[in-house]
N, C-alpha and C positions, 0 to 999 in steps of 0.2 A: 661505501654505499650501503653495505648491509645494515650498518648502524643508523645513518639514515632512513633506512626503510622502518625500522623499531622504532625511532623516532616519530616517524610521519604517522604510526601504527598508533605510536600511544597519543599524540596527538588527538586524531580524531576521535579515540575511545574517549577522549576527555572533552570531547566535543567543541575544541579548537580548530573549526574545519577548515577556515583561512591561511592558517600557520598551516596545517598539516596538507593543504596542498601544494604551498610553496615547497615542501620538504617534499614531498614525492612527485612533482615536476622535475625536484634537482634529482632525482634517483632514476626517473626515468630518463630525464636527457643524458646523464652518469653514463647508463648499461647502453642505452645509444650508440652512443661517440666511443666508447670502451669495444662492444660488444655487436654492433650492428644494427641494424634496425628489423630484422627478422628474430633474433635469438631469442630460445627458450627463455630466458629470464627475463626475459621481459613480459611476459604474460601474466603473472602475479601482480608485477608492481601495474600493469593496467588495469588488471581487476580490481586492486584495492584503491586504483584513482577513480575508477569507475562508481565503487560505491559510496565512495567519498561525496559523488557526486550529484549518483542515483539521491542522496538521504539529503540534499537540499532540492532536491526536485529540477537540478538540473541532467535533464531527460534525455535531449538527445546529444549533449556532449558526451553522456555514459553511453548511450547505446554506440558512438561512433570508437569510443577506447573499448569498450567489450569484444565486439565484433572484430576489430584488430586484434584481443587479444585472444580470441576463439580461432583465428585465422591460424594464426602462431603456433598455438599449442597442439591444431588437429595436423598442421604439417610436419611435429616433430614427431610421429609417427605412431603415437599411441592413444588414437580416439578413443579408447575406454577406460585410461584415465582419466583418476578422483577430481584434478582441476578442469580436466574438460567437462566434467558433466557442475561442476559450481559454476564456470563460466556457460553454459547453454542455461543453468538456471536463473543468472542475473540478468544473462542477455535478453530471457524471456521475461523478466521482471519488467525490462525496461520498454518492453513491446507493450506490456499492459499498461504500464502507468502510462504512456501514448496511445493509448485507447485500441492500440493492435494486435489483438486477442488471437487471431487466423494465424501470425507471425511467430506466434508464444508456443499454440500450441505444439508442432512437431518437433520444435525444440525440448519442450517437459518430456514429452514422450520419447522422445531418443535418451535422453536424462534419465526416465523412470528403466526405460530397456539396459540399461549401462547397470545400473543399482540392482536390478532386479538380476540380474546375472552372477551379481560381487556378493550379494545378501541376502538372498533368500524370500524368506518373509520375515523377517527381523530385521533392526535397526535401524538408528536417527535420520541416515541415511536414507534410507529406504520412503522412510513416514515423511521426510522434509519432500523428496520427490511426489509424494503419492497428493502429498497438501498441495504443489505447485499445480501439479494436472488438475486436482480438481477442481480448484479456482476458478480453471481458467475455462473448465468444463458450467462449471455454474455460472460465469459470465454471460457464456452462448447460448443457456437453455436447456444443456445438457443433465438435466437436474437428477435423473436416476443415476445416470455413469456419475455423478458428483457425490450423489450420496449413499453409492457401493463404494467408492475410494476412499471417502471420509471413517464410512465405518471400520475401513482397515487400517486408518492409520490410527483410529480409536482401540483396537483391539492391541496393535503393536505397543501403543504408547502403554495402555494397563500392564500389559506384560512387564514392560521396562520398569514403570515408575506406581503402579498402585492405582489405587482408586480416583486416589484425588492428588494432582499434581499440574503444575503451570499449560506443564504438555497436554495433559486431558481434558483441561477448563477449555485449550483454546479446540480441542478438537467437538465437544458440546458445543463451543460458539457457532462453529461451520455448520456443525448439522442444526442448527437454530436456523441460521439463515436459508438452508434448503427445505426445511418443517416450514419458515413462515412464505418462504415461495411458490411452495405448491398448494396453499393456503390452509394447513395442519396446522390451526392457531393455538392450540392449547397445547400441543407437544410443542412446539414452537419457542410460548412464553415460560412454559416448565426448563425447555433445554438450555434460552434465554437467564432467567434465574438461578440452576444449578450453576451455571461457566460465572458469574457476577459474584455469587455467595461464594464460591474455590477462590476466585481473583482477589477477591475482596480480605483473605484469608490469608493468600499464600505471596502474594505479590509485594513491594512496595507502592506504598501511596500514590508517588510519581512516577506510577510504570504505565507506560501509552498503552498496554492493554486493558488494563483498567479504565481505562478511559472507554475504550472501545466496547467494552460491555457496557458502561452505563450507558452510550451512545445507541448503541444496538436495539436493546432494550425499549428507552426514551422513542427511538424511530416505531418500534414497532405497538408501542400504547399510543404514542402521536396517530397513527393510524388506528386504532380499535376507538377514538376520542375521547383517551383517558388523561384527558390534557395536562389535570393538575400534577399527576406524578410522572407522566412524560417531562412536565418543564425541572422538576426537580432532576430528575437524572442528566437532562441535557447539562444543567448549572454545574451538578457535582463531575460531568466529562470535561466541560472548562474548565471547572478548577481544576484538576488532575493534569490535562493537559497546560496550563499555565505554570503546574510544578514541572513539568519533564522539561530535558531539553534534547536540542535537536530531534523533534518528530515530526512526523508526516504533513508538510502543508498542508496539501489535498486533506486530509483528515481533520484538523482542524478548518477548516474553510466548511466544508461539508458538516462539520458540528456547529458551525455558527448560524449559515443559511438554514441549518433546519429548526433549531429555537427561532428563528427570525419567523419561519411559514408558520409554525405556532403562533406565536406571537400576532403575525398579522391574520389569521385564522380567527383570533380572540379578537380583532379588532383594537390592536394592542402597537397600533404603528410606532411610536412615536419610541416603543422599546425593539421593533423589527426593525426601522430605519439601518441603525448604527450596526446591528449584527450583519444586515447582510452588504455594508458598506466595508468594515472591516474584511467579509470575506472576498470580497471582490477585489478589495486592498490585496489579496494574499496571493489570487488568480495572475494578478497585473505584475507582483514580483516574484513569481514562478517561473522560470523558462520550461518552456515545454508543458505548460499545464493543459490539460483534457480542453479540446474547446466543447464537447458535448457538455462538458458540468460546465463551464463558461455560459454558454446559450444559457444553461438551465437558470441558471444566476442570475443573467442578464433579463429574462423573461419576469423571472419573478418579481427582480427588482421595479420593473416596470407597471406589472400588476398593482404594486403598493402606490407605486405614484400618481397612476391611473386613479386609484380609489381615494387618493387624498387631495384631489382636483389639481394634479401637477401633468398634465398634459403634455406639455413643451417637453419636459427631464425626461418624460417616459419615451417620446418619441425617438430623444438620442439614444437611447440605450436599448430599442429595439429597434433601429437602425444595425446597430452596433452587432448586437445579433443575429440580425438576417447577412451582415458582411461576412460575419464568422461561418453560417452557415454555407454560403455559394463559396467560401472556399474550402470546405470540408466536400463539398459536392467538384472540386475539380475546378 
């Protein structure tokens, strides 16, 4: 079975995710039927089916193996151990990519209280914890508590790794995103451009954070209406993103719709059509995908069709919409 689990390990590194879940389904039911259905080892091989999982955006099958396997490991009597604070941290991953931020949080933070106990004010640990919280703090609004935590896991990473390193580009990018939230636009588009110029340097071509900077960026001139070289950044996030494999649907889906509001902004449908058909292709073969970015799709898709005298098409898909919404409401 241990070989199996290496197996199923390198599998998915190789981004075999089909193969490598048949291999760690046999591993899991293996320590089962060997081992019981409560025992400590079993809580790895659910983690690592979990994220298996989590990275096709299949959402709540991961949150329902996490949480089993959070169960597991807090009952074998040492809730401040290293695997229980990685399983509170996926498990809140998976609360967020289900849009349940409230779920996430007290989980990061019993996470961050575990690391902070173990390390101090240093380490990867430490800084991976402090990015989790803050997240999920800049999600809710929490935009100072997000960008006192950011700064610290900025200050950790220098120490570690230097001026300029993968770790530091992406900690620039966070506080980009909390500079252009509290509307600081020119610290903002500077922190934006440092994290782009590091990535662009230190990264490979096909690394989905690269992408994410051109993305970033592209969004945030898409809004100042700096259109022409928004549309180039969004194109070079596509292409980047069509070199990676195995990345974030929701990421990609969210880079298509936004050239597409470009695009239909310029009056430029007939190039916004197919983008944001594609991403709504990507919503429908997602389990678990966000219905608020769904609505949000669905609305805009419908705006276009509105404005290209397609009345009837718009109706169904703002139909579609409001059904999404009254069950988001209960």
């Amino acid at each position: 079975l241990d070989l199996l689990s290496l197996l199923g390990k390198a599998l998915h590194g190789a981004g075999n995710f089909t193969e490598a879940e048949t291999v760690l389904r046999r591993v899991l039911e293996g320590r089962e039927r060997v081992m019981g259905e409560s025992h400590v080892s079993l809580s790895p091989v659910l983690n690592n089916l979990a994220v298996l999982l989590f990275e096709q955006g299949r959402y709540e099958e991961a949150r329902q193996l996490d949480e089993r396997a959070l169960q597991i490991a807090t009952s074998a009597g040492e809730p401040d151990h290293p695997t229980v604070v990685a399983l509170l941290t996926n498990l809140a991953a998976v609360h967020t990519a289900l849009g349940d931020t409230s779920a996430a949080e007290p989980l990061l933070e019993r996470a961050l209280e575990i690391e902070e106990g173990e390390h101090g004010e240093s380490g990867a640990e430490l800084a991976s914890a402090l990015n989790n919280l803050a997240w999920v703090y800049f999600e809710t609004g929490r935009l100072i508590e997000a960008r006192n935590l950011y700064n610290r896991v900025l200050a950790i990473d220098r120490r570690a790794s230097g001026e300029r390193s993968p770790e530091v580009a992406a900690d620039l990018s966070n506080l980009a995103l909390v500079s252009d939230q509290v509307g600081a636009v020119f610290e903002a588009e500077r922190l934006y451009r440092l994290a782009l110029e590091m990535r662009e340097e230190l990264v490979e071509p096909s690394h989905p954070d690269l992408a994410k900077s051109y993305a970033n960026l592209a969004w945030f001139l898409h809004r100042q209406h700096r259109f022409e070289e928004a549309e180039g950044l969004y194109l070079s996030a596509l292409e980047v993103l069509e070199a990676a494999q195995g990345g974030d649907p929701m990421f990609l889906a969210w880079t298509l719709k936004s050239l597409g509001m470009l695009y239909q902004k310029l009056e430029r449908y007939s190039e916004a059509e197919p983008l944001y058909r594609q991403s709504l292709e990507i919503f429908d073969n997602t389990e678990g995908a966000p219905h608020p970015d769904l609505m949000s799709l669905l609305w805009t898709m419908a705006a276009l069709l509105e404005e290209t005298d397609r009345s009837e098409e718009a109706e169904l898909l703002e139909e579609r919409a409001r059904s999404l919404s009254r069950k988001e409401d209960g």
